[in-house]
C-alpha positions as CSV (number, residue, x, y, z in Angstrom):
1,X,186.1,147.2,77.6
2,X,184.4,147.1,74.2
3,X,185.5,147.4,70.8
4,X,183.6,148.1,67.4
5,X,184.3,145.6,64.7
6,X,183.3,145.5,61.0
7,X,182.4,142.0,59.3
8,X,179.7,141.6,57.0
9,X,179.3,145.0,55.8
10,X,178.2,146.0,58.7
11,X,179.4,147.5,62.4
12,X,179.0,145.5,65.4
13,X,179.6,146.6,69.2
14,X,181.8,143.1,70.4
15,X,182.1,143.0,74.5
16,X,183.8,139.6,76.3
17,X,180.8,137.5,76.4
18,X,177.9,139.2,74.5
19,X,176.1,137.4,71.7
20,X,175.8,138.7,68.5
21,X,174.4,138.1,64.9
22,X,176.5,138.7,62.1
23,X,176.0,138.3,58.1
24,X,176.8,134.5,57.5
25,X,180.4,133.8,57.8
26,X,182.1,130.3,56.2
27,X,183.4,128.6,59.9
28,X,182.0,125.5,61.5
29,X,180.0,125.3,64.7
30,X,182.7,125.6,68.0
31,X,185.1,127.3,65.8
32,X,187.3,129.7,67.2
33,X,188.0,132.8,64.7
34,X,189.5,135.8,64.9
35,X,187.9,139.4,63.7
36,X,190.8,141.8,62.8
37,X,188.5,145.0,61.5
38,X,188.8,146.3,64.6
39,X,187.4,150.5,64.1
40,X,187.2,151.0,68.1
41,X,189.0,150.0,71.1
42,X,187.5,151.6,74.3
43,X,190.0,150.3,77.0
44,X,188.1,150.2,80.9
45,X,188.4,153.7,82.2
46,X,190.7,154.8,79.9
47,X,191.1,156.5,76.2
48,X,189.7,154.9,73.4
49,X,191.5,153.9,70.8
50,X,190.2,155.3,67.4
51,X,191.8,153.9,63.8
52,X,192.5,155.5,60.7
53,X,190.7,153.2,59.6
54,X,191.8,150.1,61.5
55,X,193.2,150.0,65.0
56,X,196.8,148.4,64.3
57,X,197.4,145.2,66.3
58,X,193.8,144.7,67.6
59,X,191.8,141.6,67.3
60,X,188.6,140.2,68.5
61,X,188.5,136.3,69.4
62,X,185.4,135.0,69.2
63,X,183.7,131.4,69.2
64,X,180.8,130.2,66.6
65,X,177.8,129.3,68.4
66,X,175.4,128.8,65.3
67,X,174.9,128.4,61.5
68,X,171.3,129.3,60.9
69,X,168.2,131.5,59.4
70,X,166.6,134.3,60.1
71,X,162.4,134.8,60.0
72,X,160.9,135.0,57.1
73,X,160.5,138.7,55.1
74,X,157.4,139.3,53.1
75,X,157.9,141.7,49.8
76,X,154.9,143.2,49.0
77,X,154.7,144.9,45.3
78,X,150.6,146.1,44.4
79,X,150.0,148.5,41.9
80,X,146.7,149.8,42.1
81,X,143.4,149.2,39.2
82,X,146.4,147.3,37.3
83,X,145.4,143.6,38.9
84,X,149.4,143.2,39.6
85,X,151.0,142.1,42.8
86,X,153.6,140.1,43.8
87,X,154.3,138.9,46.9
88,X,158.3,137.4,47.8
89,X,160.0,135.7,50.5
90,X,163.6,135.9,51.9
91,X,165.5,134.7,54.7
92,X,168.4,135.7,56.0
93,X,171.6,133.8,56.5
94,X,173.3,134.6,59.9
95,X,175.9,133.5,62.0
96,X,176.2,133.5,65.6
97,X,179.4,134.7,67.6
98,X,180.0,134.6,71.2
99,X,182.8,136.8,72.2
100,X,185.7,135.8,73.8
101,X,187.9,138.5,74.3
102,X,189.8,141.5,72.8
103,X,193.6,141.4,72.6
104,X,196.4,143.8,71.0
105,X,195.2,146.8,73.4
């Protein structure tokens, strides 16, 4: 069983205990939380579940692992025979979720 769920402007594919990175969310480490933009249910051998746009009743319980920081990104900007460039850093805030299981199927 999988499901897709949307948090952090993005899409994510959530299974019961896979790992995954989302954009930074504001929960302690150990937290339980629960992800209710649920697009996609696909039950185990059976039909998925597609909303319009959200699946109704469907949830995804997952646990905080970590608060932390991606690498580092170099921004390079170089215009040529004009002496300019510019180099920036970033780093991305993420948090990591370990899911725990997907209910309201």
């Amino acid at each position: 069983m999988y499901a897709i769920v949307r948090t952090g402007g993005s899409q994510h594919r959530a299974e019961p205990g896979l790992v995954i990175d989302v954009e930074r969310l504001p929960h302690e480490e150990g937290a339980e939380i629960e992800l209710t933009d649920v697009l996609l249910v696909v039950p185990d051998g059976g039909a998925p579940l597609i909303g319009q746009p959200l699946v109704d009743g469907a949830a995804v319980k997952a646990t905080v692992v970590k608060q932390g920081r991606d690498k580092k990104i170099f921004v390079w900007k170089y215009s040529p025979k004009k002496r300019f460039r510019r180099r920036r850093g970033h780093r991305q805030y993420y948090t990591r979720l370990r899911i725990d299981s997907i209910t309201g199927v």
